[in-house]
Each structure stands twice: as structure tokens, then as C-alpha cells.
N, C-alpha and C positions, 0 to 999 in steps of 0.2 A: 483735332477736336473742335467742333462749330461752339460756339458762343453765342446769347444772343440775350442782348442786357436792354427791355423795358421799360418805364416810366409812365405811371399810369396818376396823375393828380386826381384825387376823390374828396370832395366836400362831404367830409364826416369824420369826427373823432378818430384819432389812433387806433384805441383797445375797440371800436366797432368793426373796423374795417378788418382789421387784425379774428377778431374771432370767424368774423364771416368769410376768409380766407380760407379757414383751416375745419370750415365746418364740409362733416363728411357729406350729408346730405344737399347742402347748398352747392356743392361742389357740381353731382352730377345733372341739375339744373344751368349751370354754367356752360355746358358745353353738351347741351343736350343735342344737339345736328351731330355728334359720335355716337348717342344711342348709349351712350356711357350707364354703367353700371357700377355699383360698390359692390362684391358677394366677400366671402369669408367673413371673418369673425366682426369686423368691424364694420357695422352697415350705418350707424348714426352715431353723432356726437364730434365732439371737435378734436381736432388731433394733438395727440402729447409726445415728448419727447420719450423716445421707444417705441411708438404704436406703430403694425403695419396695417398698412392698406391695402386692398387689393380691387383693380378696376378693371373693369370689361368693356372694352369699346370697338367702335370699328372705324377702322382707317384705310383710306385706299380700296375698301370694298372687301375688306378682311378685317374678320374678328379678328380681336388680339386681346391678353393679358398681359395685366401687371403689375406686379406690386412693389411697394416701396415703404422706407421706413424712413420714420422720421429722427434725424439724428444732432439734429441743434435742438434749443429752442429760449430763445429767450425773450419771456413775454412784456412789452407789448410791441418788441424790434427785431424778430428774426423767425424764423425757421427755416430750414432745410430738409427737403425727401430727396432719399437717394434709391435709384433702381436694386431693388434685388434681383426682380428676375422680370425679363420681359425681352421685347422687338430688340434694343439696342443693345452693344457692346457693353457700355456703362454711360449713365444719365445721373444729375443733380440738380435738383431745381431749389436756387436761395431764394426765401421771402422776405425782402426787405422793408420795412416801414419807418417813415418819418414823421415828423409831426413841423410842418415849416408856422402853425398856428393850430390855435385848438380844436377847430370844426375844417380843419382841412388836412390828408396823409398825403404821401408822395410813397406810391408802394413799385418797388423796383422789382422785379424778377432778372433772375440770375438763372440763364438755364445751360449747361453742358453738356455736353453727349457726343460719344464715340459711336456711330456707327458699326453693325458686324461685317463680315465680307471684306475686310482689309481694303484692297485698290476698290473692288467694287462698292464699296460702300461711302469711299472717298468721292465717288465719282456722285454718288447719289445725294450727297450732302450738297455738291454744289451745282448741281444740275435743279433740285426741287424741295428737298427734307428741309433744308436751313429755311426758306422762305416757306415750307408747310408749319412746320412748326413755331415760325413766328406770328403767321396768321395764327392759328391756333389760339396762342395765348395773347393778341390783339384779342380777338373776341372774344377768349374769356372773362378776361378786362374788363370790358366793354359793360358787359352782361353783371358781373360782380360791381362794378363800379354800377351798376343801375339800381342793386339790391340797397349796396349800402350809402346813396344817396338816399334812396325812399326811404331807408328804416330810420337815417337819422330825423328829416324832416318831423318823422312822428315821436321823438325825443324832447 
């Protein structure tokens, strides 16, 4: 099972970063180069411990689904989505957040995931997926870390 634990330093409050984490709409602005989508029941707002989500994106030049629910959450230092059904075997993605001072988070992802296809999916974890999916959420970072610097500035 690939692992792949990030560290992403953001100038701006804990409970900011933290909400704009977990917000559904913000979300698909993040990673808009997937073409990503929310559909099902939950299309806005921020996500709660029970709530599933369900996205549509495209990867590799294939739509895909999938959704996940959120099964931790303790505000304003955690949550976790976990696969219900989608591309992968099984996936968990932890959201971790620090506060190392008051106008600055340290938000770590935590993400897991088994591959399908047994040997072949081994192969495909360490041939490209492990490094797609960490690009991936590099730039999501990236993008979220830009939102919740500007929005603090206007605080």
C-alpha cells in the first residue's frame, strides 16, 4: 500500500485553512486541470463527520467516480475521507492541521491507497500512480494554500 505524507506551511489561521479544506465547492476549484465535479446529494458546504461526497473527474484521459465519506473529524485538527467506491482498491486521505503560531498552519496530508489488479496494480503504483498522485495533491496545495493566504490577508 503507497503512502505519501505532505507538508504544506500556509500563513493563515488554523480554523481558516481548516474550513477551506473541507469546503465542497472550494474543493473543485483546486484541482480544476481534472475537470472535477461534485454531483450527488452534496454539491456545497463544508464537510462533516458522516457526510458523503461524490466527485467526477478525469484522470489519465478517463472519466472516473468517486465517492467518500468522511469518518474522523475533529475541529480545527483532523479529518479523514475514506473511499467508498471508486478507481482504487481502498484510499484514505488524513487532514492534518497545526497551528506552530496564530497566523500560520502546517497542514499535512496523509494519503493511502491500495491499488486494484493485485501484481498489476503493484507495478502501476511504482512505475507512475505513487508520483501522479503526489503531484496531484502538490498542486492542490498549492492552489488551496493561495485561497487561504488571500482570504486571510482580508481578515
Amino acid at each position: 500500500m503507497p503512502t505519501i505524507q505532505l507538508e504544506t506551511i500556509i500563513n493563515a489561521p488554523r480554523p481558516l485553512v481548516f474550513d477551506l479544506a473541507r469546503d465542497v465547492e472550494l474543493h473543485g476549484k483546486t484541482v480544476d486541470w481534472t475537470h472535477e465535479k461534485i454531483i450527488g446529494e452534496m454539491t456545497t458546504g463544508k464537510l462533516e463527520k458522516g457526510d458523503i461526497v461524490v466527485f467526477e473527474a478525469t484522470h489519465f484521459g478517463v472519466k472516473q467516480r468517486l465517492s467518500s465519506q468522511i469518518t474522523q473529524f475533529e475541529y480545527p485538527a483532523l479529518f479523514v475521507d475514506v473511499m467508498l467506491s471508486g478507481a482504487f482498491k481502498e484510499l484514505k486521505h488524513q487532514h492534518q492541521f497545526e497551528s506552530p503560531s496564530p497566523n500560520q498552519t502546517v497542514m499535512t496530508d496523509i494519503l493511502d491507497f491500495t491499488s486494484p489488479l493485485g501484481v498489476l496494480g503493484h507495478l502501476a503504483d511504482s512505475l507512475f500512480l505513487k508520483r501522479y498522485m503526489r503531484t496531484f495533491l502538490l498542486k492542490r496545495n498549492i492552489k488551496l494554500k493561495e485561497f487561504a493566504e488571500s482570504a486571510a490577508q482580508k481578515i
